[in-house]
C-alpha positions as CSV (number, residue, x, y, z in Angstrom):
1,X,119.3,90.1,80.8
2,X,116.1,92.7,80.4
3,X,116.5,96.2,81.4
4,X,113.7,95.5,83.6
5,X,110.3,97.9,84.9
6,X,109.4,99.5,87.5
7,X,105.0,98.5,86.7
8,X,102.4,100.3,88.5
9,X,99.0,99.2,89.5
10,X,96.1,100.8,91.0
11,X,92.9,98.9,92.9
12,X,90.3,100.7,94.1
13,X,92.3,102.6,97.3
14,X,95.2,101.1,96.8
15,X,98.2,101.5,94.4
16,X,101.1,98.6,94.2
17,X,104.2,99.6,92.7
18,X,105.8,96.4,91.7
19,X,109.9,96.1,91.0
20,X,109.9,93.6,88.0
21,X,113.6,92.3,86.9
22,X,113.5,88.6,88.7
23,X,116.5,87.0,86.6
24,X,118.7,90.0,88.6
25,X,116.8,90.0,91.8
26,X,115.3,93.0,90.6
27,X,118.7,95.1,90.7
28,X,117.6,98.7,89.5
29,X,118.2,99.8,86.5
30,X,119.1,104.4,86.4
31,X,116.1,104.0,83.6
32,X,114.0,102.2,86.6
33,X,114.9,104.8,89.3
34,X,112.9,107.1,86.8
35,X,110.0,104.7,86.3
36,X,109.7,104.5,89.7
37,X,109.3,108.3,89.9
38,X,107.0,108.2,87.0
39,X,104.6,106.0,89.5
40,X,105.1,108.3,92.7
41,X,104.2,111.0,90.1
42,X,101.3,109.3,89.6
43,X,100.1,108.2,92.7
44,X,100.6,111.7,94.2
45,X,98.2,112.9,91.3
46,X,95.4,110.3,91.6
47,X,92.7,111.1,94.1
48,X,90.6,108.5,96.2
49,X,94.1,106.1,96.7
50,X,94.4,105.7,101.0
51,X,97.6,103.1,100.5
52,X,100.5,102.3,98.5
53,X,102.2,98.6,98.7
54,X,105.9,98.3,97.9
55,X,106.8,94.6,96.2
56,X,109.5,92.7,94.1
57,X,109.0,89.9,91.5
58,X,110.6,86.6,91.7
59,X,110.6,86.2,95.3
60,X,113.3,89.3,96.0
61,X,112.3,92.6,96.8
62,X,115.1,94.9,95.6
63,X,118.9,93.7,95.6
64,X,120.2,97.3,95.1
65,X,121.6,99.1,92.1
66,X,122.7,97.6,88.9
67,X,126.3,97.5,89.1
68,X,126.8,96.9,85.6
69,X,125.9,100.9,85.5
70,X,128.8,102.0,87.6
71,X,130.8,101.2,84.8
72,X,130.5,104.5,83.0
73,X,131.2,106.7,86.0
74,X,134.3,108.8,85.4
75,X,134.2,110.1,88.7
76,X,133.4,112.4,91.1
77,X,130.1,114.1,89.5
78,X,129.1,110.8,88.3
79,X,128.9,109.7,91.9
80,X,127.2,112.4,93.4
81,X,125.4,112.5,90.5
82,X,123.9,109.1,91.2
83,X,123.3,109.8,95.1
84,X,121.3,112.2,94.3
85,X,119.1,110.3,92.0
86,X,118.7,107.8,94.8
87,X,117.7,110.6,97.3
88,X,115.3,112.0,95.0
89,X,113.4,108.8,94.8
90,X,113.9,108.4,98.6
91,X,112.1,111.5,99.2
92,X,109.5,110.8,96.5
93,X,108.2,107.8,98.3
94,X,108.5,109.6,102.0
95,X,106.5,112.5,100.4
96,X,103.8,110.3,98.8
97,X,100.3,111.9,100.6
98,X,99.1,108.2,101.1
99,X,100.9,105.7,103.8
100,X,103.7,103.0,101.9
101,X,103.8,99.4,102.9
102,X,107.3,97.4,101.9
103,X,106.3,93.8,101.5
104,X,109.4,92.3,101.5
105,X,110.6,89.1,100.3
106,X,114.2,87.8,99.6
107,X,116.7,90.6,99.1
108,X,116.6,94.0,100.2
109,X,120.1,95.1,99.5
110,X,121.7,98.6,99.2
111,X,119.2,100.8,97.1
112,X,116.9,98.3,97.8
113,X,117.5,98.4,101.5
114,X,116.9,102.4,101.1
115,X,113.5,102.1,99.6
116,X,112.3,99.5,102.0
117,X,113.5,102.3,104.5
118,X,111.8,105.1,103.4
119,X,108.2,103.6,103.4
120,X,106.3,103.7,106.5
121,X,105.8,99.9,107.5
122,X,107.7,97.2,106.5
123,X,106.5,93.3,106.4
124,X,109.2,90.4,106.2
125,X,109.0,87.0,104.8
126,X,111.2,85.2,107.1
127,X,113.4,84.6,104.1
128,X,114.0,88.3,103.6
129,X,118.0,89.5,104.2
130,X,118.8,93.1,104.2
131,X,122.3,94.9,103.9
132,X,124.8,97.3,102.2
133,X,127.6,95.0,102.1
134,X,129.2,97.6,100.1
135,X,132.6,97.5,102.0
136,X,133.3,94.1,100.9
137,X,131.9,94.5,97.2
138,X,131.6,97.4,95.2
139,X,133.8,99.9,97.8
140,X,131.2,102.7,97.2
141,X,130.0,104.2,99.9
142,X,126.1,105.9,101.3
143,X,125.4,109.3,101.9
144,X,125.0,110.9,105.2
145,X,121.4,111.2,104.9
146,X,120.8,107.3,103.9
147,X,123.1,106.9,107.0
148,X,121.2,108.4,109.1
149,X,117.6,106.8,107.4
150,X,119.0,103.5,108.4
151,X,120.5,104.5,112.0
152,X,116.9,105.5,112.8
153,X,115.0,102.6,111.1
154,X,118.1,99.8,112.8
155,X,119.7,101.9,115.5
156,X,123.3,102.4,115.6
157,X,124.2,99.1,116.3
158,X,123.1,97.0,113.7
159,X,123.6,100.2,111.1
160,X,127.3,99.9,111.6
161,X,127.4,96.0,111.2
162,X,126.0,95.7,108.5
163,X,128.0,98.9,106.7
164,X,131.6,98.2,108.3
165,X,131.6,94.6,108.6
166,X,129.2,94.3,105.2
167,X,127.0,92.1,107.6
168,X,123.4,91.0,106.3
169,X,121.3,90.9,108.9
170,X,118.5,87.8,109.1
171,X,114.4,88.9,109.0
172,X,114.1,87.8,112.4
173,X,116.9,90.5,113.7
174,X,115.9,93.1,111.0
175,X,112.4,92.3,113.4
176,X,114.1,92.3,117.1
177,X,115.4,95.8,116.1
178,X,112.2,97.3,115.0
179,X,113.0,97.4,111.4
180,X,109.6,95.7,110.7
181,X,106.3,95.9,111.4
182,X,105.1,92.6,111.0
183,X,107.2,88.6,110.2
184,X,105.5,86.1,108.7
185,X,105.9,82.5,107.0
186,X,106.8,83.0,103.0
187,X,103.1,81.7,102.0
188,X,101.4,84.6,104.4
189,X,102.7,87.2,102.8
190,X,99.9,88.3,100.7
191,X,97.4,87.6,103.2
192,X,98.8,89.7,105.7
193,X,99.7,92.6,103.4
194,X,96.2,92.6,102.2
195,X,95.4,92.8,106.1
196,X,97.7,95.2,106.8
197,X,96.6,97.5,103.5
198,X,93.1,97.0,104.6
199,X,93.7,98.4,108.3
200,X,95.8,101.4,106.1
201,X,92.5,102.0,103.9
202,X,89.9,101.9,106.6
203,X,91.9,104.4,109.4
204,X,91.3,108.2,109.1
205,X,93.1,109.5,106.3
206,X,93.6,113.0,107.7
207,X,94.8,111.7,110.9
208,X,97.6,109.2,109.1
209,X,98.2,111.7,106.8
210,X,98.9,114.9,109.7
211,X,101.0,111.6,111.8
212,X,103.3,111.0,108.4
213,X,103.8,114.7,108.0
214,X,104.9,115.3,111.8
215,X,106.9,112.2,111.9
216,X,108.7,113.9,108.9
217,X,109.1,117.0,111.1
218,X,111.0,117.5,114.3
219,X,111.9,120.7,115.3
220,X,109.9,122.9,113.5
221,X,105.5,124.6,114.6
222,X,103.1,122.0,114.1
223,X,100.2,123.8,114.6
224,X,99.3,124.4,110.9
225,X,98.8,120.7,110.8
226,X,97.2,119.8,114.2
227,X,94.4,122.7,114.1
228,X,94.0,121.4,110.3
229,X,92.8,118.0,112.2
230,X,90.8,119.3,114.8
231,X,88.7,121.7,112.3
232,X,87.9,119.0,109.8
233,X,85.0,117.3,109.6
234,X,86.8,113.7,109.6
235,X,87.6,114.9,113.4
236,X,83.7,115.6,114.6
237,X,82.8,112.3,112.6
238,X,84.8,110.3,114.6
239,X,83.5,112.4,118.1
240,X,80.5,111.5,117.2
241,X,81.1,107.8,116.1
242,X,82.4,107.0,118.9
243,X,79.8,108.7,121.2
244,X,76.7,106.8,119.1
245,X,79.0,103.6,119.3
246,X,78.9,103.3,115.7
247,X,81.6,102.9,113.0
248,X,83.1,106.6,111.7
249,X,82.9,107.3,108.0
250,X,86.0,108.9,106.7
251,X,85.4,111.3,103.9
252,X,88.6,112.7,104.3
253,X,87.7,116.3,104.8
């Protein structure tokens, strides 16, 4: 079996970060958790990108964590260890400054799962299953924070189904719950990523970007970011725009 890669590729606006392992339904590699932060790393560092798409080979998206790797861990610091290697490519992705599309086909298991989770919008194949059947496999467990990522991407419901009675949940439930923000067929999964990425690249990037950031943010002064909106010049673009009836041009100032 190959170690696998984590491949990055960039397209004009948009950057696709593509999880390539197929003959393990792209299981993830410790070495591809770092590849994957070498392409946040990169994203975050090159200018003019308004999107990033999230996508497996093979026809899975990400079946969790190699488990071949838990083999080595002695114990306690190898564990935490570990969860916080996941947590810091969690937060990499929430933290990227462009919005993250998961295009999701097959499985989206465990680290997978979280991943999927931590970019913005998701889109399903109908084929797609997603879980942490950990109770019934591995007897691991998540952190509180991923816990609390998948009570507000599922609800409470589903989250403890799927963790206590190692449940995978179908695409069309993962949909009903709000988990995704868009189903389609298995062949229309490129077209309507491409749709959805091309909605992404033609919004107002200060205005996605200030929404990400607050979304981020519950409890603590906004105003920093709202009067950053309201005194850029994307803001009086689109006031006027919209008063000549004409399409705004975002220049992202």
């Amino acid at each position: 079996m190959s170690a696998g890669a984590v491949r990055l590729a960039i397209d004009g606006p948009v950057a696709t970060v593509s999880f390539d392992r197929p003959e393990a339904r792209n299981a993830l590699s410790l070495a591809m958790y770092d590849e994957l932060s070498a392409a946040c790393a990169r994203i975050a560092a090159t200018p003019g990108l308004r999107a990033a798409q999230f996508k497996g080979a093979g026809g899975a998206f990400v079946a969790g964590t190699d488990i071949a790797e838990f083999r080595a861990f002695a114990g306690s610091a190898d564990g935490l260890a570990y969860e916080a290697r996941i947590e810091q490519g969690l937060v990499e992705i929430e933290a990227l400054p462009v919005p993250t599309l998961a295009v999701i086909e097959g499985a989206a298991m465990g680290g997978g799962l979280m991943i999927a989770t931590a970019c913005d919008l998701r889109l399903a194949s109908r084929r797609a299953r997603f879980g942490a059947p950990i109770a019934a496999t591995v007897g691991n467990c998540l952190s509180g924070r991923n816990l609390r990522r998948l009570e507000r991407a599922f609800g409470p419901g589903p989250t403890r189904r799927m963790l206590l009675l190692a449940e995978r949940i179908d695409a069309a439930e993962a949909f009903a719950a709000g988990f995704l923000t868009a189903l389609v067929e298995p062949e229309a999964v490129a077209t309507r990523a491409a749709e959805i990425l091309d909605r992404l690249v033609a919004n107002a990037p200060l205005t996605i970007a200030a929404t990400r950031a607050l979304l981020r943010v519950t409890d603590e002064p906004d105003d920093d970011i709202v009067g950053r909106i309201y005194a850029s010049a994307d803001f009086h673009e689109g006031v006027e725009a919209f008063l000549a009836k004409r399409p705004p041009i975002w220049r992202g100032r």
